[in-house]
N, C-alpha and C positions, 0 to 999 in steps of 0.2 A: 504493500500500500504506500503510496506517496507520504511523502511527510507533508501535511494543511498547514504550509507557510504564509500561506495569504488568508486563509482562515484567522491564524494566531494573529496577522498581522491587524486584523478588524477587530477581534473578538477581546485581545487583549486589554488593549486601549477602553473600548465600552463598557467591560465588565470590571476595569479600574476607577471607571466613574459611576458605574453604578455603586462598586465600596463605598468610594468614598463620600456618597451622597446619606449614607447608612451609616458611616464611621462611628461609632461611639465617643461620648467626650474628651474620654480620656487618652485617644489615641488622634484625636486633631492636631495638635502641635507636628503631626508629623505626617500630616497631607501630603506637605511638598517634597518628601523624600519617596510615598509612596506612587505620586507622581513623574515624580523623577524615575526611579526604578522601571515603572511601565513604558515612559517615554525613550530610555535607553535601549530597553529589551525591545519596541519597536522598530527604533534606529537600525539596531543590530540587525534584523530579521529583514526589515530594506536592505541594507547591504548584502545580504545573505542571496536576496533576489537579483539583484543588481546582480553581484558578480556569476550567479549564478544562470543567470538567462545565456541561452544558446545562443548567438547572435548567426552562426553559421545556420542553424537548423530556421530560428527566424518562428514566423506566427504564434499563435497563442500556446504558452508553456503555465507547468504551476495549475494544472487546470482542475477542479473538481466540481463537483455536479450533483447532488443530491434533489428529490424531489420537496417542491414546501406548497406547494396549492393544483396539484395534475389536474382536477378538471377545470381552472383555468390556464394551462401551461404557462402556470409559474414554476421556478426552479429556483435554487439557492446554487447560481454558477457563477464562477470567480474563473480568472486568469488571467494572464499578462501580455501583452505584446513587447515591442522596441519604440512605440512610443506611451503605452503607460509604466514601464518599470523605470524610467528617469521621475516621471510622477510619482509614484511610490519612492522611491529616493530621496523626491521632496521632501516629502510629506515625513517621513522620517525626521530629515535636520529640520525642519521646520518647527516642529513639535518642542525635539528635544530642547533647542536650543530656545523659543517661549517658554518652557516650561521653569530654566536655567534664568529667565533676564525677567523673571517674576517670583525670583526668591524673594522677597520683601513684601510681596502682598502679606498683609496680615488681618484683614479684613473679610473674614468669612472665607480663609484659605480651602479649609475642605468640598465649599460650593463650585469655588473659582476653578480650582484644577480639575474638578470634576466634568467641570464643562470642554476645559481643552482637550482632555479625553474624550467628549462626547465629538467635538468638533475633528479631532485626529479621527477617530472610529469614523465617523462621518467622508471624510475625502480619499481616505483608504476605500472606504468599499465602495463609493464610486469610482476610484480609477478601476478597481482590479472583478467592478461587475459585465457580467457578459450575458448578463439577464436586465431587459428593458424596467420588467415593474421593479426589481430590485433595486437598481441605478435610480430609479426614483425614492423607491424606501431609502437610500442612504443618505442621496440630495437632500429631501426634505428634513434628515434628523438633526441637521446643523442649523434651522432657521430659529429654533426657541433658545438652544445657548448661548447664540449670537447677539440676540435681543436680550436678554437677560444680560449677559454680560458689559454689554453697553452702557445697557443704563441704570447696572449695580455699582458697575466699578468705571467707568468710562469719564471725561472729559465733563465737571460739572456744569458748566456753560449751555454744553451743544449735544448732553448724553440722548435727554428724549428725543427730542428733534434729530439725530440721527441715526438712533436705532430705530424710530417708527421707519425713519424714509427708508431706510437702510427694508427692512421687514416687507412694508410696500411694495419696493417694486421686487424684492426677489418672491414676492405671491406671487405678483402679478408676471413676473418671467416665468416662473411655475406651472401657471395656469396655461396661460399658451401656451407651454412646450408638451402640457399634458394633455391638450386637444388635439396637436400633430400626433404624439406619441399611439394614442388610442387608434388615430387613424392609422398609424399602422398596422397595428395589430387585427383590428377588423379586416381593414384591405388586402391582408397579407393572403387572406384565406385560410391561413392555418393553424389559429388558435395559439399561438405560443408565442411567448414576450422573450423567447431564446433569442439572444440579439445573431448568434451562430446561422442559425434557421432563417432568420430575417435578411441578412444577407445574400441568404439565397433565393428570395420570395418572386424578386422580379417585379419591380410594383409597373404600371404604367407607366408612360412620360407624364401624361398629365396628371395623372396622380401626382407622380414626384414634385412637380411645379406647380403644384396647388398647396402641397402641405408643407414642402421644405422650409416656408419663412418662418410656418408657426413655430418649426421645431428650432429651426439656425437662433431665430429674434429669442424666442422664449431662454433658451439657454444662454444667449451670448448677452441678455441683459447683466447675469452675473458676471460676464465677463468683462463688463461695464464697456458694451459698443454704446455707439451715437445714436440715436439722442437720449438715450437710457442712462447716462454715464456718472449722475449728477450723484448718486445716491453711494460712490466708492469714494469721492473724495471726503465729502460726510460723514460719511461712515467710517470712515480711518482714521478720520481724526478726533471724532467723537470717541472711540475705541482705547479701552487700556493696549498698553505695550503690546502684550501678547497678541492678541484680537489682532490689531492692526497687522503683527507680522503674516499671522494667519490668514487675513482675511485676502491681502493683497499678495501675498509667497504664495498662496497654494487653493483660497477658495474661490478668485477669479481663474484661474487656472481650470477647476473643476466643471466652471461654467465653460469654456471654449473647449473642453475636451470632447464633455457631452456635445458638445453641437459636430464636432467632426465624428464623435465615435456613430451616432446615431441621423445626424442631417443628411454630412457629406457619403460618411460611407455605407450609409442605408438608401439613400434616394444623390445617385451621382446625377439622374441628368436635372435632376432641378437642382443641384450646385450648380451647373453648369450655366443654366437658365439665370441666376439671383447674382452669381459670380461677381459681376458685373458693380450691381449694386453694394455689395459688401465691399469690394475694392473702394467703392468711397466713402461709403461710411468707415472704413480701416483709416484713410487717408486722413477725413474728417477729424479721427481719431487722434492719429499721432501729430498732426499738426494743430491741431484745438489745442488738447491738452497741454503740448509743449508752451506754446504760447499764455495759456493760464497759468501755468506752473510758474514761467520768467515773472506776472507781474505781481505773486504772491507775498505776503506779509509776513502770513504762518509759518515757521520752519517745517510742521507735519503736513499743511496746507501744496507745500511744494511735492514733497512725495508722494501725494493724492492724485494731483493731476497727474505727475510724470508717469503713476501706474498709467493711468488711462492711455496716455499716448502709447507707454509701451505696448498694453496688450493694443493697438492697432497693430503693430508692426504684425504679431499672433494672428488677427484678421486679414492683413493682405499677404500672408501665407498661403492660409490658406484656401482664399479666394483666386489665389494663383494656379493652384490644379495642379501644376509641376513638379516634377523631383526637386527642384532646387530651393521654391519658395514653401513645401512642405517639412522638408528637412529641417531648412533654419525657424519655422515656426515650431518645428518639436522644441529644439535647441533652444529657443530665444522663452518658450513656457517655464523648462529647467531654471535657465539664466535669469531670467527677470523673477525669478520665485526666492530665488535664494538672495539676489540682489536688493530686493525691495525690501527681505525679511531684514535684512541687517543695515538697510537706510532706516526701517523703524523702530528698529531698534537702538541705533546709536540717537534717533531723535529723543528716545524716551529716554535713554540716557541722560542727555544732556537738561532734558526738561525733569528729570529728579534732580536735577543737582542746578540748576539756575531759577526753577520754578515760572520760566516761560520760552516761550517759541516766538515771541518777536523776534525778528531775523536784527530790525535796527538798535533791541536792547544787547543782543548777542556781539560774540568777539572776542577773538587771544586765544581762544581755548586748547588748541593744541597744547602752550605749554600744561593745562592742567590734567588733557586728556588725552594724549599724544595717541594710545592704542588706538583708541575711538575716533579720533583724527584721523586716520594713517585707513585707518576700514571706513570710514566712509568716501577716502578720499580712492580707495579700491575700488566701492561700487560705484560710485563716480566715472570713473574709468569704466567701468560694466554699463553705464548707462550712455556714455558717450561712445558705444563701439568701439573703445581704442584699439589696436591691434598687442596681442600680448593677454587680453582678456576673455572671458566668454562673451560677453556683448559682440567680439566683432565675431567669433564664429557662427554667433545663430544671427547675425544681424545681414551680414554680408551674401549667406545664398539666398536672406528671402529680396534683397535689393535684386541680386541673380535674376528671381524667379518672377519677380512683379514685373519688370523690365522686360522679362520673355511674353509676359500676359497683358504690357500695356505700359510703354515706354513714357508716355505722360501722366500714371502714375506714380509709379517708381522716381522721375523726377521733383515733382510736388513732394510728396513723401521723403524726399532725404533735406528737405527744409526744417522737418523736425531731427532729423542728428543736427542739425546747426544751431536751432533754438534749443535743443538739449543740453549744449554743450554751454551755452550761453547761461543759462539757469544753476548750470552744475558749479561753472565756476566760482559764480557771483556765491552762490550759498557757498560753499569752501572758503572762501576769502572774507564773509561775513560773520562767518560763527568761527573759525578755525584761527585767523589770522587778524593783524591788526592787532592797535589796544586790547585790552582785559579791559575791561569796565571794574571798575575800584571795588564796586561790592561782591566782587567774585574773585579778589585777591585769596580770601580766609573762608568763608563760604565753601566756594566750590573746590571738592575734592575728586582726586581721580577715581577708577572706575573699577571693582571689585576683579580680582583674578578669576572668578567664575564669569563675569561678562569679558574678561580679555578673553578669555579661550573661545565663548560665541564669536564674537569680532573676528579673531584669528582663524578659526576654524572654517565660518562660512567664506574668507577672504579668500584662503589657499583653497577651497574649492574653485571658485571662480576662475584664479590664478592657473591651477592646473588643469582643468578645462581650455584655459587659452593658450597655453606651451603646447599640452596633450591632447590633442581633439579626437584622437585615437579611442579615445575612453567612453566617450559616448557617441558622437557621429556614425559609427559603424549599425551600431545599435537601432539608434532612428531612424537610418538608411535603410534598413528589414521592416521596421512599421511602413515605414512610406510606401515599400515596394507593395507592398502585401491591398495598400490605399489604391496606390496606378491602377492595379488589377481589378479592382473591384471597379473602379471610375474606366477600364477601357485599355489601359495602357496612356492614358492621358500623359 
């Protein structure tokens, strides 16, 4: 019998937040070590998949199957591809390392952790489901700790206000994706939410180009496409530390995968059909965003937009249809996940130990926070596509691929690497550099050795990614192929 690594990889996490929701009093003080504990042994078990996926053998590995509702063929099926085991990888450090830069909640620790647990459990078994209703059971079990979490422990200012918006539209992206959803399952003819099965169903053309947008829009709202997009910066910044890593590392993420795992590669000729229209709304995306982000205030308010721009890039991927701009859209979901988690995390840093995010109160801080300086000035580099980093390896073939799908795309769209870069610096040179402002001589201290190791650790990710691209490109060049096929040989 297979050893159930991706089982363990969902079940752990949920069933450590279901403890700790139960904890007795007298074992709360130590929430966050049995947080920690589950978030490690997660990590581990991502990597366990990671290194262990076939990349020569290629399609769905890890697979198991069990029945949970046969007379409506539902099924409890999980497995991997080469573009969800970098997902899974995510979602690993992702975790761990929230888990790690929210040592210091003290404020209803055993609730708090219990949620990121629920939230981990939650985007693991949407990557690694291969069952339609189930990928919705998972989806959906991250929208009450998310709201919860917001506006427990979140930004006192902006918590309600944007945990409601935040809640709102991902119903409302919910809803539409579960009225395309459904139609597939009716139309398919054959009773079974097995996404395996559905693959091979054959839907109509016009079928496919009637229901593709509810299912691409409804999902890609999490992914904060245009004009949906308003409720990630919001939300992120209304968001404790953690929340925000997660939300913007790995649960916009979850939203564009769904839309490629089930839009693109369940009904390819209505991608093909809407293509078109996503490429601008992608466009929209990356140069909206970038431009919001330059005339921002907020320190967290910057990294809100710049997610948004980034996952455009993620949308003219894969509205690209090609090897080239599907490849670096796997690459750039990876990149921008771990990227963004340790922009919000060095923000939270900064904002415990200064007590705000005005960009024009900030300044000097390197000398007090050199590690934390030096990683953001990393993803900085990750966001600006430098060469040397992951940003240019997943940034570089969807420029490749958009350019082969629409050369006055791909143009427009590389306006935002320019205002990217423009935004990155200025915040680098505003919080990092310059005076110290005098009340942050004795004040502010530097940054616990349990958050240099997050900084450090997701940094040399990124880093080794961009020397090594060995490490994962082969990898998501198997997902993609496995995608071609299904679309044509497109």
């Amino acid at each position: 019998m297979q050893f159930p690594v991706l089982s363990l990889l969902i079940f752990i996490p949920l069933l450590t937040g279901v403890a700790l929701l139960v904890l007795p009093n007298r074992w709360k003080p130590y929430a966050r070590w049995i947080a920690l504990g589950s978030a490690g042994i997660t990590a581990i078990l991502s990597l366990i998949v990671y290194f262990g996926y076939d990349v020569a053998q290629g399609g769905y590995q890890f697979q198991e199957q069990y029945p949970w509702v046969p007379a409506l063929g539902i099924s409890y099926h999980v497995g991997v591809d080469g573009i969800s085991v970098p997902m899974v990888l995510l979602s690993g450090l992702v975790v761990l390392s929230g888990v790690v830069v929210s040592w210091k909640v003290e404020d209803r620790p055993s609730e708090f952790f219990a949620f990121i647990m629920f939230l981990g459990a939650s985007v693991l078994g949407v990557f690694t489901s291969l069952d339609l209703f189930q990928l919705f059971f998972f989806f959906e079990i991250a929208v009450f700790p998310k709201y919860l979490m917001i506006i427990l422990w979140g930004y006192p200012k902006t918590r309600e206000y944007g945990g409601m918006k935040l809640t709102i539209y991902l119903f409302l992206g919910s809803m539409v994706a579960l009225v395309g959803a459904l139609a597939l399952y009716f139309g398919s003819g054959l009773r079974t939410f097995d996404l395996l099965e559905l693959e091979k169903a054959g839907f109509p053309a016009e079928f496919q180009r009637l229901w593709f947008p509810f299912v691409f829009l409804g999902f890609g709202i999490l992914g904060g496409i245009f004009p949906f997009h308003s409720w990630a910066p919001d939300g992120h910044v209304a968001a404790p530390t953690a929340v925000s890593m997660l939300l913007a590392g790995v649960e916009m993420k979850v939203g564009v995968f769904s839309a490629l795992r089930i839009a693109i590669m369940l009904m390819p000729e209505g991608a093909r059909m809407w293509a078109p229209l996503i490429l601008g709304l992608g466009t929209v995306n990356v140069v909206y965003g970038a431009l919001i982000a330059l005339i921002q205030k907020d320190f967290k308010y910057v990294i809100g937009f710049s997610s948004v721009s980034h996952m455009g890039l993620v949308m003219l991927g894969f509205a690209s249809l090609n090897a080239e701009g599907l490849t670096g859209a796997g690459m750039q979901m990876f990149s921008h996940g771990v990227m963004t988690a340790l922009f919000f995390a060095i923000v939270g840093m900064v904002y415990d130990r200064t007590h705000t995010r005005e960009l024009s109160k900030l300044g000097g801080l390197f000398r007090k926070m050199p590690i934390a300086a030096i990683g953001f000035i990393v993803a900085g580099m990750v966001s600006m596509g430098m060469p040397g980093f992951s940003g240019f390896i997943a940034e570089f073939p969807i420029f490749m691929g958009v350019w082969k799908a629409s050369p006055v795309v791909a143009v427009i769209a590389i306006l935002g690497v320019l205002i990217t870069a423009a935004y990155i610096l200025l915040v680098i040179r505003r919080v990092f550099f310059g005076d110290l402002p005098a009340e942050f001589e004795k004040s502010v201290q530097d940054i616990p050795l349990r958050d240099k190791l997050v900084v450090l650790g997701l940094s040399l990710v990124m880093i080794a990614i961009g020397w090594f691209p060995s490490l994962m490109v082969p990898m998501v060049q198997s997902g993609v192929r496995y995608i071609l096929a299904l679309l044509g040989g497109a």
